[in-house]
MITI-371769 format. One record per residue (C-alpha): x, y, z; residue number from 1; chain. Coordinates in pm, whole numbers, plus 50000, padded with zeros to 5 digits. Example, Ala and Ser with C-alpha at 12.3 -4.5 7.8 and 13.67 -1.06 7.14 Angstrom:
<nodes>
<node east="51230" north="49550" up="50780" num="1" chaine="A"/>
<node east="51367" north="49894" up="50714" num="2" chaine="A"/>
</nodes>
This chain:
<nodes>
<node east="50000" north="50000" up="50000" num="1" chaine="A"/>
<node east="50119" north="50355" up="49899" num="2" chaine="A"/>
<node east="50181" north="50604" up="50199" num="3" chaine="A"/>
<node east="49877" north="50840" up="50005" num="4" chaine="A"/>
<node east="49655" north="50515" up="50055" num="5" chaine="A"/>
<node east="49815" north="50464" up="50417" num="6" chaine="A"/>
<node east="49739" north="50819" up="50537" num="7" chaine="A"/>
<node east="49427" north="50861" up="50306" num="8" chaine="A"/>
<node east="49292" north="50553" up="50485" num="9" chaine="A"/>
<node east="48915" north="50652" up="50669" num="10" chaine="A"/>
<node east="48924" north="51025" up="50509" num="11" chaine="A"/>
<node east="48600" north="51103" up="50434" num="12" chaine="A"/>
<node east="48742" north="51375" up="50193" num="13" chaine="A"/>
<node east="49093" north="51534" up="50068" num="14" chaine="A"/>
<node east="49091" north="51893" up="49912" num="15" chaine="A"/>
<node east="49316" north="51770" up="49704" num="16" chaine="A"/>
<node east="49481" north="51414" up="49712" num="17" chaine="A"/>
<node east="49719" north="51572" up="49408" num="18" chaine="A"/>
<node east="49845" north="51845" up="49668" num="19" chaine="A"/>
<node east="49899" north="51548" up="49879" num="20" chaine="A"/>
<node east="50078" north="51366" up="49659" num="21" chaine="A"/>
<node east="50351" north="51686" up="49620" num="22" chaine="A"/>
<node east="50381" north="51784" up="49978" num="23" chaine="A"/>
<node east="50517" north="51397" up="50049" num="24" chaine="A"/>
<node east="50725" north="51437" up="49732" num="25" chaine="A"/>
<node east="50928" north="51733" up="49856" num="26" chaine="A"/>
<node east="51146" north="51475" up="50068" num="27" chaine="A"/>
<node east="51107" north="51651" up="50419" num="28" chaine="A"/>
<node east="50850" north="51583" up="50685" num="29" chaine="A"/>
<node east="50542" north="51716" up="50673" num="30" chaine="A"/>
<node east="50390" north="51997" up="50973" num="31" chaine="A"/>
<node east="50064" north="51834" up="51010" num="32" chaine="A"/>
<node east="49784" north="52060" up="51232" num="33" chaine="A"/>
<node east="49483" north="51946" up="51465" num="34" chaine="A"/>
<node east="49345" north="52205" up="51647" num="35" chaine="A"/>
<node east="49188" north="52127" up="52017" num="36" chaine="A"/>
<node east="48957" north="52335" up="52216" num="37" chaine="A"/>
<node east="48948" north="52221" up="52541" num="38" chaine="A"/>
<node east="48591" north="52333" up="52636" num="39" chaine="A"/>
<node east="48551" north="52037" up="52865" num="40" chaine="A"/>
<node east="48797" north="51777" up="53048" num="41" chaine="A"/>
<node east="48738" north="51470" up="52881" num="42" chaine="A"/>
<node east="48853" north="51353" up="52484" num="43" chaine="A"/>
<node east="48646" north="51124" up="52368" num="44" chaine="A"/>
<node east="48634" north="50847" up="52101" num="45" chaine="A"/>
<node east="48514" north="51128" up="51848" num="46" chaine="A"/>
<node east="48824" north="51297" up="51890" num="47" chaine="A"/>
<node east="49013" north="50970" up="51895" num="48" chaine="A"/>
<node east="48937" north="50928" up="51536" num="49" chaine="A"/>
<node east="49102" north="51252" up="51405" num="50" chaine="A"/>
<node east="49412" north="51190" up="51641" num="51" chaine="A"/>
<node east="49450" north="50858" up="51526" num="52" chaine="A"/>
<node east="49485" north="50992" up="51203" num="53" chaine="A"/>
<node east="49760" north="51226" up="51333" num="54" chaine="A"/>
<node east="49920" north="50903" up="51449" num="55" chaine="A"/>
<node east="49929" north="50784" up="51115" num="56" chaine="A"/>
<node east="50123" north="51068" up="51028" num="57" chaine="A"/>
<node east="50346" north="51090" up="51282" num="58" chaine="A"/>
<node east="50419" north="50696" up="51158" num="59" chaine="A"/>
<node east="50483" north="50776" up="50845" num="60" chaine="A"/>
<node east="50803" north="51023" up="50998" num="61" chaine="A"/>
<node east="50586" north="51368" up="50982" num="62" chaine="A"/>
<node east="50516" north="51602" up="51258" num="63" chaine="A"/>
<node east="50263" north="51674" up="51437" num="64" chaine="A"/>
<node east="50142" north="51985" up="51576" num="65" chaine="A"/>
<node east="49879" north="51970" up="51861" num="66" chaine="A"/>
<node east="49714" north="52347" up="51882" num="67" chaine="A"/>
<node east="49555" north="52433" up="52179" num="68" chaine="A"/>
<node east="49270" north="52630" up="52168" num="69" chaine="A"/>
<node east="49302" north="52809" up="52490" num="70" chaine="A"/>
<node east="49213" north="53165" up="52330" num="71" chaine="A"/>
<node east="48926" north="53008" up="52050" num="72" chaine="A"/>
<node east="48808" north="52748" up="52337" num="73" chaine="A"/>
<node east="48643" north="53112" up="52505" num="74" chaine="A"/>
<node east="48451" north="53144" up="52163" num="75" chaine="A"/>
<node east="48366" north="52765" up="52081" num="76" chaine="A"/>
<node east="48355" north="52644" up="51769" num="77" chaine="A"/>
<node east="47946" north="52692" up="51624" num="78" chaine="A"/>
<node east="48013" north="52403" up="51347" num="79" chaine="A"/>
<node east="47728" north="52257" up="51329" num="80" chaine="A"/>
<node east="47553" north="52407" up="51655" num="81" chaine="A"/>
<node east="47217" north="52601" up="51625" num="82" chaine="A"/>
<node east="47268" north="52772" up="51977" num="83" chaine="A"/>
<node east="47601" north="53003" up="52068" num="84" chaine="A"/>
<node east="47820" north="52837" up="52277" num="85" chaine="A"/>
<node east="47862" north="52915" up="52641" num="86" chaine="A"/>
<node east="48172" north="53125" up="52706" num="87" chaine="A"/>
<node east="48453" north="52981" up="52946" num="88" chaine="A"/>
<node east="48695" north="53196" up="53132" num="89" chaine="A"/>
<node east="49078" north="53157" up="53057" num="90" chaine="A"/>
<node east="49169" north="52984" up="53332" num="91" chaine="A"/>
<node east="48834" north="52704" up="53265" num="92" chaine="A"/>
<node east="49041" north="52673" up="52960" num="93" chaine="A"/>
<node east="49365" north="52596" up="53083" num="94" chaine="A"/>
<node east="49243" north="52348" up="53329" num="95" chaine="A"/>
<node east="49076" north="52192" up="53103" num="96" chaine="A"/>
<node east="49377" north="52179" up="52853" num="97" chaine="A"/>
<node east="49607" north="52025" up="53109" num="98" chaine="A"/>
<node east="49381" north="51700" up="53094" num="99" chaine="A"/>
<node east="49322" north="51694" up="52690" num="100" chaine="A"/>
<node east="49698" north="51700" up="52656" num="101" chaine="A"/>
<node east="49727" north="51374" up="52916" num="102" chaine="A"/>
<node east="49437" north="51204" up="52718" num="103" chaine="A"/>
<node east="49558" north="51304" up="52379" num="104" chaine="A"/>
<node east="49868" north="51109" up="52449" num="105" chaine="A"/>
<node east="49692" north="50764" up="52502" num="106" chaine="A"/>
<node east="49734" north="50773" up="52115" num="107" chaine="A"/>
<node east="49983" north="51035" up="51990" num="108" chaine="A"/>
<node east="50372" north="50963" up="52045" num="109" chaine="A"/>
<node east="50453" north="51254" up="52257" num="110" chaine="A"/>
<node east="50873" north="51243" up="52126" num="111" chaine="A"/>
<node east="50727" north="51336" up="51804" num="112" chaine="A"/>
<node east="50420" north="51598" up="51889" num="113" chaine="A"/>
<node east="50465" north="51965" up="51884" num="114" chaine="A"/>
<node east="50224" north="52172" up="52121" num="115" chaine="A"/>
<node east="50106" north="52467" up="52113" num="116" chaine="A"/>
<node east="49867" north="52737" up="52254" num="117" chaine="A"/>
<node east="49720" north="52971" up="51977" num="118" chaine="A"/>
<node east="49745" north="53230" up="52264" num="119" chaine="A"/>
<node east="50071" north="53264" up="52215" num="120" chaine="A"/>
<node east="49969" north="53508" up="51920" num="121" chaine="A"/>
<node east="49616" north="53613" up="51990" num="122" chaine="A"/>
<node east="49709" north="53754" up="52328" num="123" chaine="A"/>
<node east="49973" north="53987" up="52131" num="124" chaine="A"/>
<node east="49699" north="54145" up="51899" num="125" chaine="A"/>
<node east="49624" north="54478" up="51986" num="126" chaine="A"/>
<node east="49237" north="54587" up="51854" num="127" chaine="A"/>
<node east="49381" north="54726" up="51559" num="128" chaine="A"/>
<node east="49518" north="54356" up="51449" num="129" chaine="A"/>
<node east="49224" north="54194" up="51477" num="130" chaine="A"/>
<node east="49022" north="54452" up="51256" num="131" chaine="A"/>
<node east="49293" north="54428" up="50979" num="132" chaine="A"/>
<node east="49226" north="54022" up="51043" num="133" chaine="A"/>
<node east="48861" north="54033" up="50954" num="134" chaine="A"/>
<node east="48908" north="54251" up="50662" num="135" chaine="A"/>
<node east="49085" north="53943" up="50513" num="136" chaine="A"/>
<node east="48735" north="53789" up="50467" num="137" chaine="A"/>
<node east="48379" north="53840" up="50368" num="138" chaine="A"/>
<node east="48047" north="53833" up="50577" num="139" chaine="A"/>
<node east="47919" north="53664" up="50298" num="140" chaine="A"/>
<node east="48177" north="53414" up="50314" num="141" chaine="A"/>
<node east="48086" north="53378" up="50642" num="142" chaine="A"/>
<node east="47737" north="53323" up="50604" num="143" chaine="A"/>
<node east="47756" north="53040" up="50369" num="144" chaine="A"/>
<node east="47827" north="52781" up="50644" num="145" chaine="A"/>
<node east="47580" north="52576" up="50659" num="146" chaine="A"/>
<node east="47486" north="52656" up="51047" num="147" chaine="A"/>
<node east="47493" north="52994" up="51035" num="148" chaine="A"/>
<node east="47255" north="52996" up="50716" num="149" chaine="A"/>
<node east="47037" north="52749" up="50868" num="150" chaine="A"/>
<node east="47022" north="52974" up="51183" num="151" chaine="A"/>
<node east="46952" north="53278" up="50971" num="152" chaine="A"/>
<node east="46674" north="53106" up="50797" num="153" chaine="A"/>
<node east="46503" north="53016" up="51168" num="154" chaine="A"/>
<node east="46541" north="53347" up="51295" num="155" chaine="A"/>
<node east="46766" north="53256" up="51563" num="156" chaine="A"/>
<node east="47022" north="53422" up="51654" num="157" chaine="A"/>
<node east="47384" north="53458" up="51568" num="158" chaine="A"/>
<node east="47637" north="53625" up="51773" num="159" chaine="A"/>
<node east="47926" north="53877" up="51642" num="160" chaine="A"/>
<node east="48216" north="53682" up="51803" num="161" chaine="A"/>
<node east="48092" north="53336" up="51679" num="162" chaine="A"/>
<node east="48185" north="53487" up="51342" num="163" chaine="A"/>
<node east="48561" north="53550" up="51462" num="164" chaine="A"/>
<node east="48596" north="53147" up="51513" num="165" chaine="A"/>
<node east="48709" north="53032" up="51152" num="166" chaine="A"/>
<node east="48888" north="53340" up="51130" num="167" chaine="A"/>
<node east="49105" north="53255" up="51433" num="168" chaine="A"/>
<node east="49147" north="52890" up="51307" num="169" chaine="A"/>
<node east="49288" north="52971" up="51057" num="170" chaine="A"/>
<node east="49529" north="53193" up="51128" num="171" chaine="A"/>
<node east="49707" north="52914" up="51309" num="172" chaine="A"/>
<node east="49758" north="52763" up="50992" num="173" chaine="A"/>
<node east="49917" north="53093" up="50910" num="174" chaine="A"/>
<node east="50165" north="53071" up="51229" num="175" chaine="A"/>
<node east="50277" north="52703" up="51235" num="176" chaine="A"/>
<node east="50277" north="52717" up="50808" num="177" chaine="A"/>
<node east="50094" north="52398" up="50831" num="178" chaine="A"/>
<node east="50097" north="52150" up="50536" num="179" chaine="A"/>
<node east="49833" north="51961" up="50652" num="180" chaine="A"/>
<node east="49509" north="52058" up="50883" num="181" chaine="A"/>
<node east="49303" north="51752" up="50991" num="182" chaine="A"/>
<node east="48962" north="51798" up="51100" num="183" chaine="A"/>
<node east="48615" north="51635" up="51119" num="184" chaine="A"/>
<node east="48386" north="51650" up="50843" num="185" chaine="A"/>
<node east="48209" north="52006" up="50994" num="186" chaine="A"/>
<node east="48568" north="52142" up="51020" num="187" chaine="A"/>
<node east="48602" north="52201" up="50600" num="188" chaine="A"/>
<node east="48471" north="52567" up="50649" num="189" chaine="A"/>
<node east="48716" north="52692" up="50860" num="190" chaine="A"/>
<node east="49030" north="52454" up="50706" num="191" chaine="A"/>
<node east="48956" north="52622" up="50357" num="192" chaine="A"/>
<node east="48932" north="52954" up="50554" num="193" chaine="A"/>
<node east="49265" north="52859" up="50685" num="194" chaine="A"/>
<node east="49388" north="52779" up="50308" num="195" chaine="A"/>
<node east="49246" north="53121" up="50212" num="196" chaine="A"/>
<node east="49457" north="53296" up="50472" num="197" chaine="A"/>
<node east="49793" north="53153" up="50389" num="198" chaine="A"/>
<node east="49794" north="53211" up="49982" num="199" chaine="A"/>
<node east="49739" north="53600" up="50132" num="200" chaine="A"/>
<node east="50033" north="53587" up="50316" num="201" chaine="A"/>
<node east="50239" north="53374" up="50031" num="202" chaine="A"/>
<node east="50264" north="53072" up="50166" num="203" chaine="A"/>
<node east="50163" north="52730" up="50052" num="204" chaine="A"/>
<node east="49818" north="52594" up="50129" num="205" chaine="A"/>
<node east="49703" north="52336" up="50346" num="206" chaine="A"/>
<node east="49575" north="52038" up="50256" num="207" chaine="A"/>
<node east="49265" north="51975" up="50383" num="208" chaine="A"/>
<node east="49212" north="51610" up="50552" num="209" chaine="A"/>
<node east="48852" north="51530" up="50671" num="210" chaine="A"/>
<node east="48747" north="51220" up="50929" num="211" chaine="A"/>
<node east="48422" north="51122" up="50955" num="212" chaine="A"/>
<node east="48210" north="51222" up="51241" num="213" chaine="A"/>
<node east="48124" north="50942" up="51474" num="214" chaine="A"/>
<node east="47770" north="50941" up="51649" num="215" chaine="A"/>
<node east="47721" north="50918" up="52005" num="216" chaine="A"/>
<node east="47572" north="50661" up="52211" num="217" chaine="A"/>
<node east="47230" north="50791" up="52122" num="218" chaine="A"/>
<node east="47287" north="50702" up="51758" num="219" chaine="A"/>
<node east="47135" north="51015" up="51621" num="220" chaine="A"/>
<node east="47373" north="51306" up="51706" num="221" chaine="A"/>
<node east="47764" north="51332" up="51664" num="222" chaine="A"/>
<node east="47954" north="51219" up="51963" num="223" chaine="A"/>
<node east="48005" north="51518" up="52175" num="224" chaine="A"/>
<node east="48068" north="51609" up="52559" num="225" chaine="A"/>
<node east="47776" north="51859" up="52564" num="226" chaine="A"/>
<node east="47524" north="51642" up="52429" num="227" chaine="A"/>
<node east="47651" north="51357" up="52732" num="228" chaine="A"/>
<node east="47612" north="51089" up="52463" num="229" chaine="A"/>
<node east="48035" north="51043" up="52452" num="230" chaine="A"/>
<node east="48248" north="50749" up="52590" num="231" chaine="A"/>
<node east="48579" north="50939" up="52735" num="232" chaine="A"/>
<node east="48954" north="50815" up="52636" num="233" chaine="A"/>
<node east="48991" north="50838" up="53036" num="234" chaine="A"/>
<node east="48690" north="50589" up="53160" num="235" chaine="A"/>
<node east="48755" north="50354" up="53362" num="236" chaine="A"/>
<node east="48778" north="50034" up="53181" num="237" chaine="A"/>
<node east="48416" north="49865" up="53260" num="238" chaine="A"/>
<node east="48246" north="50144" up="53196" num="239" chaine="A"/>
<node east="48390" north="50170" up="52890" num="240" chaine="A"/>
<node east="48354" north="49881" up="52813" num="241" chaine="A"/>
<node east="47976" north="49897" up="52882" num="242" chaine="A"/>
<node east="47940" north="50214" up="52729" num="243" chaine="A"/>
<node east="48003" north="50050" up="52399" num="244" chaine="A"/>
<node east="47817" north="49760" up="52488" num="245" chaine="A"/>
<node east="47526" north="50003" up="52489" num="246" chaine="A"/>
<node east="47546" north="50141" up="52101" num="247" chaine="A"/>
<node east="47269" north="49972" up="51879" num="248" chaine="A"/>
<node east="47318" north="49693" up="51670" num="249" chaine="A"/>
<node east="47270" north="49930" up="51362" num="250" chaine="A"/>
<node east="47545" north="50171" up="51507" num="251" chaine="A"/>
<node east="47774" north="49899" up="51553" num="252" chaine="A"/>
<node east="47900" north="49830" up="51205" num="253" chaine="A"/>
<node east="48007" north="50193" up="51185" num="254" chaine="A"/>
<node east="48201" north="50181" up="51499" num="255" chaine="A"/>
<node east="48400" north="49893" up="51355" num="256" chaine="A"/>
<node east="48458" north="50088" up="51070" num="257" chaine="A"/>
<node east="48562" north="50399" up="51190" num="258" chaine="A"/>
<node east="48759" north="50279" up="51483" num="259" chaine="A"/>
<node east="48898" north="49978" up="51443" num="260" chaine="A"/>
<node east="48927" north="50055" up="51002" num="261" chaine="A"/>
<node east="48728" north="49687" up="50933" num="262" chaine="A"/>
<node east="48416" north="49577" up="50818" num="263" chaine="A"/>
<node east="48257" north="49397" up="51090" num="264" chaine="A"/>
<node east="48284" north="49035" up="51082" num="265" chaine="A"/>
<node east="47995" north="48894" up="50858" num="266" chaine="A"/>
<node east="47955" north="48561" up="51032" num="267" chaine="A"/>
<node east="47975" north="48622" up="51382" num="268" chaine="A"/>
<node east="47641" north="48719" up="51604" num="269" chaine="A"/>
<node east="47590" north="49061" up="51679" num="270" chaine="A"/>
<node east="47636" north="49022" up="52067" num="271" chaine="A"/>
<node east="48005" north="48838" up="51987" num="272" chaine="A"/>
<node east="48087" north="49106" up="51801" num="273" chaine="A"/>
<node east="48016" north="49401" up="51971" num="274" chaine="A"/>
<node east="48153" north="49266" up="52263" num="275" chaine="A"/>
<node east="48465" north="49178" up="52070" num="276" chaine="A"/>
<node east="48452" north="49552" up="51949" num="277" chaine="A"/>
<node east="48429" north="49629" up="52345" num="278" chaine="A"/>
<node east="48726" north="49440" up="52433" num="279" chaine="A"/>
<node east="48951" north="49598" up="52126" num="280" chaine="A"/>
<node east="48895" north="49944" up="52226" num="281" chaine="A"/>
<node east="48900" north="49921" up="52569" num="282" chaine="A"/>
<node east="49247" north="49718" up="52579" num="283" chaine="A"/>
<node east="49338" north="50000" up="52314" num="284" chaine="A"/>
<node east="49302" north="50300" up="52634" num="285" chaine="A"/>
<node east="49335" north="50084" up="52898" num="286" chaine="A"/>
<node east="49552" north="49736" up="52842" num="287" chaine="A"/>
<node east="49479" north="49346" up="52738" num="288" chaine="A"/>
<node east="49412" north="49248" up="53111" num="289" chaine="A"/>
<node east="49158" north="49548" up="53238" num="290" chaine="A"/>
<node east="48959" north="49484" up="52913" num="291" chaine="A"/>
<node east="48966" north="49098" up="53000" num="292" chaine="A"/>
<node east="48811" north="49164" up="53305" num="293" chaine="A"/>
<node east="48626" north="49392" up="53212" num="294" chaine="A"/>
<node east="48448" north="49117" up="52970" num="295" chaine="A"/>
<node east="48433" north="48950" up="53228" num="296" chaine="A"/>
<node east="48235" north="49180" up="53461" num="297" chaine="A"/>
<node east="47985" north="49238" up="53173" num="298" chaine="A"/>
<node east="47916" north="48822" up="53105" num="299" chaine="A"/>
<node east="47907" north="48848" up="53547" num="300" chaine="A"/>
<node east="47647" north="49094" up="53541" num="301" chaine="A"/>
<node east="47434" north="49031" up="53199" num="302" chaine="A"/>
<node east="47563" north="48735" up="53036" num="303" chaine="A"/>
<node east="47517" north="48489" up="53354" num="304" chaine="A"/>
<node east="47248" north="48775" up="53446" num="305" chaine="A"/>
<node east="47397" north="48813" up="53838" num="306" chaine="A"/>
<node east="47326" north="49113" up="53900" num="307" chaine="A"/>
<node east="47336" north="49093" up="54245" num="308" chaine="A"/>
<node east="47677" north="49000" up="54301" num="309" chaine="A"/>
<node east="47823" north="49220" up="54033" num="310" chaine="A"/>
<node east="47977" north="49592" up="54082" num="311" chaine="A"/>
<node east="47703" north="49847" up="53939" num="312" chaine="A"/>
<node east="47760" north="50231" up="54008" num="313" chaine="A"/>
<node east="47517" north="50385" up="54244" num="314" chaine="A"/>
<node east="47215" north="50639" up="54237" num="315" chaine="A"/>
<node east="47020" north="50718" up="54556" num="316" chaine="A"/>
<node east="46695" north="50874" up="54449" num="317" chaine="A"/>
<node east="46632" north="51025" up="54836" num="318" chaine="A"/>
<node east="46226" north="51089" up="54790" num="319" chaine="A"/>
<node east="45968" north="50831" up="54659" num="320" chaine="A"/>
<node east="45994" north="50871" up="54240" num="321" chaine="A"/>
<node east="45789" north="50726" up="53964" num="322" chaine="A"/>
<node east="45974" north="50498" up="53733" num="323" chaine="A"/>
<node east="45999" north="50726" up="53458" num="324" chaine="A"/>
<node east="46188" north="50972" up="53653" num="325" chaine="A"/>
<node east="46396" north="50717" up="53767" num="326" chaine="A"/>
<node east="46492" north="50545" up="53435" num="327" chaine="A"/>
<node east="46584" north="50937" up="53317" num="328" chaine="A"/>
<node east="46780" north="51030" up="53621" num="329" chaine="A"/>
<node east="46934" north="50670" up="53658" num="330" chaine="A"/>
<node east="47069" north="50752" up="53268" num="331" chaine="A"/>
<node east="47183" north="51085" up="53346" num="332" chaine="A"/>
<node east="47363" north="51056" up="53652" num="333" chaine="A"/>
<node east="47552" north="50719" up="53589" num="334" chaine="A"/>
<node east="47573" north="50638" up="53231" num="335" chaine="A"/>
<node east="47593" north="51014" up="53106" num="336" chaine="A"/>
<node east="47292" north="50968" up="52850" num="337" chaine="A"/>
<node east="46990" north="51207" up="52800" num="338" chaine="A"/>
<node east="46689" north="50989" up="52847" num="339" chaine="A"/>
<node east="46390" north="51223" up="52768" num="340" chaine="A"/>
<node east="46035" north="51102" up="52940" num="341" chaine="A"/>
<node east="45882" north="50963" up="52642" num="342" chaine="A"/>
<node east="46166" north="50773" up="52617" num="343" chaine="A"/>
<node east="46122" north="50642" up="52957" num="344" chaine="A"/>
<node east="45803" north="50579" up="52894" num="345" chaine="A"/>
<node east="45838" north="50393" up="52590" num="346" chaine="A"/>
<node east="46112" north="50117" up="52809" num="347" chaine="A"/>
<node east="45835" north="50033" up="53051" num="348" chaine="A"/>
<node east="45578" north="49991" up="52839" num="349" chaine="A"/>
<node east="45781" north="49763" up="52632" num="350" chaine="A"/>
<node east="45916" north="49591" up="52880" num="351" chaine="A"/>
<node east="46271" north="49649" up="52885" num="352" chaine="A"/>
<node east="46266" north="49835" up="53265" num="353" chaine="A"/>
<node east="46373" north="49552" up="53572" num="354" chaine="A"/>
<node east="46309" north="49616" up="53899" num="355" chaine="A"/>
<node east="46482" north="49315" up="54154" num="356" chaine="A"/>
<node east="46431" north="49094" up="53864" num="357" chaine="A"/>
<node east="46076" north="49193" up="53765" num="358" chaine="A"/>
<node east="45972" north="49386" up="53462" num="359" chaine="A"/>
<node east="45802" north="49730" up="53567" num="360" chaine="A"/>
<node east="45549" north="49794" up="53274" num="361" chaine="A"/>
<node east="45328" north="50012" up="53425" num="362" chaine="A"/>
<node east="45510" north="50361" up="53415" num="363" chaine="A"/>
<node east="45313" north="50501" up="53659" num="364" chaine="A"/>
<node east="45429" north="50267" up="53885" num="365" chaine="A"/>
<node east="45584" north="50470" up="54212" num="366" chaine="A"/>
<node east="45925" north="50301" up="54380" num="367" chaine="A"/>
<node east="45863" north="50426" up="54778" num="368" chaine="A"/>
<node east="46155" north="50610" up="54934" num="369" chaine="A"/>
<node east="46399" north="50434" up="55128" num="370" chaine="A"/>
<node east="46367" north="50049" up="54906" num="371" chaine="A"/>
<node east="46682" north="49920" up="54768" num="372" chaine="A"/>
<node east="46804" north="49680" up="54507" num="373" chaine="A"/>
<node east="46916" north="49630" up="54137" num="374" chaine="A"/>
<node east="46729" north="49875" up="53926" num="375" chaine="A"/>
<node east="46784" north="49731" up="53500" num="376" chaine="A"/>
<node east="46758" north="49981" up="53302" num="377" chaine="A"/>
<node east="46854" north="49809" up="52927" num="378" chaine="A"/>
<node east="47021" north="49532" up="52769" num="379" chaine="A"/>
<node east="47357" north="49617" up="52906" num="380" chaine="A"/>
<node east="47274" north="49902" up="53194" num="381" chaine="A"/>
<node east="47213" north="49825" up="53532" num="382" chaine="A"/>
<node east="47208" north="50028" up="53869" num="383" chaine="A"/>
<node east="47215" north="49958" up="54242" num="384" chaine="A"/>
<node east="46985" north="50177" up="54420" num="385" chaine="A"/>
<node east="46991" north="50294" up="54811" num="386" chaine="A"/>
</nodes>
């Protein structure tokens, strides 16, 4: 296999593969960018795709340059949100950086990583800077993103410093004279803005390297920390594990593919192979032996169906609750995963809601304060309560 086929492996696009194809040619390695905003603690599997990727580059003898978004972070990137971001404080930022960086190393070889924080430059522009920055580009070039059009067409609303985000990313390109920007598939905007930026200052442009963006646990929406439906790089190993024992069945083909780069296996049963998909990504973040055991928790608890005797994480409702509150805070609170009532609702009635062994069906059923035992919430989620 060709090192364009090796490093073009799982792209979901290349603007251009030809561009590619001379950058490698001109015999030194390559400055490859990912940019980072740390608006939360955790990494997760989402983000492990595109940094895999940057693995495969810093394989193939090329460097890679890690960007910290401590100064864009305090915007947050609107791709493909149809609400502004929340704004975080520096120093939010910077805490949160110091744990990306640790979790971003479970796949990147830190002897060959560069990083850097894009504060380095923005917190030396003076107002007059950043004015002669946005005259480099349109509003109508901003507008054309697909979020902020779609926003504009609803009437809702969209903030002046939102606009100043694909700007900003991509005059990092400018500063580290990247050859390379990897990104998810809502990243192309602001990469081509970054290409833009550098042929005004002379340089040569970016390629532009796309991943593809990997749903959540929900199956619906892309993996992402403030929609809670994420598995972290820094779980602990079972729940992990029974994180990804959780995706659908449908979902489950795609995770093969986009994490592990393999069709899944045609002949084996869909239980066998997701939980062979468990194991692999787990001993990937964790090692061979947590992930073994970790298997073996899950056959402990569902497989052999003891729940009893098995560990299960906690959740003390205090008052007397109905069962559909209690299936959406059980979700929230220990699995990280927005249940909404109907939902709720929907797993009684249908049977798929255990309490101490016995379906619950009615969802009006109440659960009296103070009662303990093994609440079941799905095929692979269960929950001690008391």
């Amino acid at each position: 296999m060709s090192t364009v086929s090796v490093l073009s492996r799982g792209c979901a696009k290349i603007h251009s593969e030809a561009e590619l194809e001379a950058k490698l040619a001109l015999g030194r390695p390559l400055r490859i960018k990912l940019g980072v905003d740390p608006t939360a603690p955790d990494i997760h599997l989402g983000h492990g795709v595109v940094l895999t990727k940057l693995r495969d580059f810093q394989d193939a003898g090329h460097e890679a340059i890690l960007i910290i978004g401590d100064f864009t972070a305090m915007i947050g990137d609107p791709s493909g949100r149809s609400a502004t971001r929340p704004q975080l404080t520096h120093d939010q930022v910077l805490a949160n950086a110091k744990s990306y960086q640790e979790q971003a190393f479970k796949i990147l070889d830190h002897e060959r990583a560069r990083i850097v924080f894009n504060g380095e430059w923005f917190e030396a522009m003076c107002f007059e800077d950043v004015i002669k920055l946005n005259s480099r580009v349109t509003l109508q070039q901003m507008l054309v993103r697909e979020d902020f059009r779609e926003r504009l067409d609803k009437g809702l609303p969209i903030r002046a410093h939102e606009i100043q985000y694909p700007i900003m990313q991509g005059w990092d390109s400018v500063m580290v004279r990247a050859d390379v920007e990897l990104g998810g598939t809502d990243q192309l905007f602001n990469i081509m803005v970054g290409r833009d930026l550098q042929r005004e200052e002379g340089q040569p442009q970016q390629v532009a390297m796309t991943m593809p963006i990997l749903e959540g646990l929900d199956g619906r929406q892309k993996m992402s920390k403030s929609l809670g439906n994420y598995i972290a790089l820094n779980e602990p190993a079972g729940d992990m594990f029974g994180k990804i024992m959780s995706v659908s069945d449908a979902l489950m083909a795609r995770y093969y593919d986009i994490l592990l780069r393999e069709p899944m296996p045609a002949d084996a049963h869909p239980m066998d192979a997701k939980k062979e998909l468990a194991r692999r990504i787990t001993a990937r973040f964790h090692d061979e032996t947590a992930a073994a055991r970790a298997l073996e928790e899950f056959n402990t608890r569902f497989s052999a169906r003891d729940l009893e005797s098995a560990e299960l994480p906690g959740y003390a409702p205090g008052l007397a609750r109905d069962f559909v509150s209690l299936v959406v805070e059980a979700y929230a609170q220990c699995f990280s995963v927005t249940r909404s009532r109907s939902d709720a609702r929907r797993l009684i009635e249908g049977g798929s809601i255990q309490w101490r062994g016995e379906k619950v069906t009615d969802s009006k059923t109440v659960l009296e304060a103070g009662e303990t035992g093994v609440l079941r919430l799905d095929k692979t989620r269960a929950v001690r309560v008391g």
